[in-house]
C-alpha positions as CSV (number, residue, x, y, z in Angstrom):
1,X,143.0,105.7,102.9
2,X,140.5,103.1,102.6
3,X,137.5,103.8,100.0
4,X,133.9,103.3,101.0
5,X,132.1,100.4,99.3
6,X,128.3,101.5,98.0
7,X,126.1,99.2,99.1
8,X,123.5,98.0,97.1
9,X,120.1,97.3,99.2
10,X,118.3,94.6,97.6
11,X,114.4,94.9,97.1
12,X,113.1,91.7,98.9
13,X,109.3,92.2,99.2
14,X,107.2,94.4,96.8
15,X,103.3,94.9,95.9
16,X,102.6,94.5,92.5
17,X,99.5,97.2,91.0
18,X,97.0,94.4,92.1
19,X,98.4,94.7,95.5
20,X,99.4,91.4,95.9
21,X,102.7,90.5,97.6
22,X,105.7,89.7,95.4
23,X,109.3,88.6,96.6
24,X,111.8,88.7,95.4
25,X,113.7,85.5,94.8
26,X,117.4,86.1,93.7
27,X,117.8,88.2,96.8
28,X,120.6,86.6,99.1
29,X,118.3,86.5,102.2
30,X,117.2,83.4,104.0
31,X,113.3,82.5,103.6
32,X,112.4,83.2,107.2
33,X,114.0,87.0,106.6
34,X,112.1,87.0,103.7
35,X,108.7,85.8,105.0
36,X,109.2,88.4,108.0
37,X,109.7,91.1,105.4
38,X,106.6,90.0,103.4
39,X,104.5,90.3,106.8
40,X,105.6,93.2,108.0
41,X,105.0,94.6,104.3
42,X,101.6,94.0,104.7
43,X,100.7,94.6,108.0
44,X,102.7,99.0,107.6
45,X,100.5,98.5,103.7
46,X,97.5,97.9,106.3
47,X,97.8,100.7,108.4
48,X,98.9,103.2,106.1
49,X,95.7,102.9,104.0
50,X,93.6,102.7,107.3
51,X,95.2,106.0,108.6
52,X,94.6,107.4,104.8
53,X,90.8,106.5,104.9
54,X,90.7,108.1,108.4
55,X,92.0,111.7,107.0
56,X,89.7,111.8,104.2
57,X,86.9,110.7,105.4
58,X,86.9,112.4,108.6
């Protein structure tokens, strides 16, 4: 029987407490990866605080 390898998910795009993008650069990805990670970061960041300020301020 063959054993099943853990895979370790790498954390490529973060926000620091500033909210400011931060990547992650000894991750193994190429830059345009990266930079599509980075945008779509922002843009689910983006719409999850919109949809938050919608449910409490409605």
């Amino acid at each position: 029987m063959e054993t099943a390898k853990a895979i370790e998910l790498e954390e490529s795009v973060s926000f620091d407490h500033d909210g400011n993008v931060v990547v992650n650069k000894e991750c193994n990805m190429s830059k345009k990866l990266i930079a599509r990670r980075a945008i779509e970061a922002h843009l689910e960041r983006k719409r999850l605080e919109k949809d938050l300020e919608a449910y409490y301020f409605e």
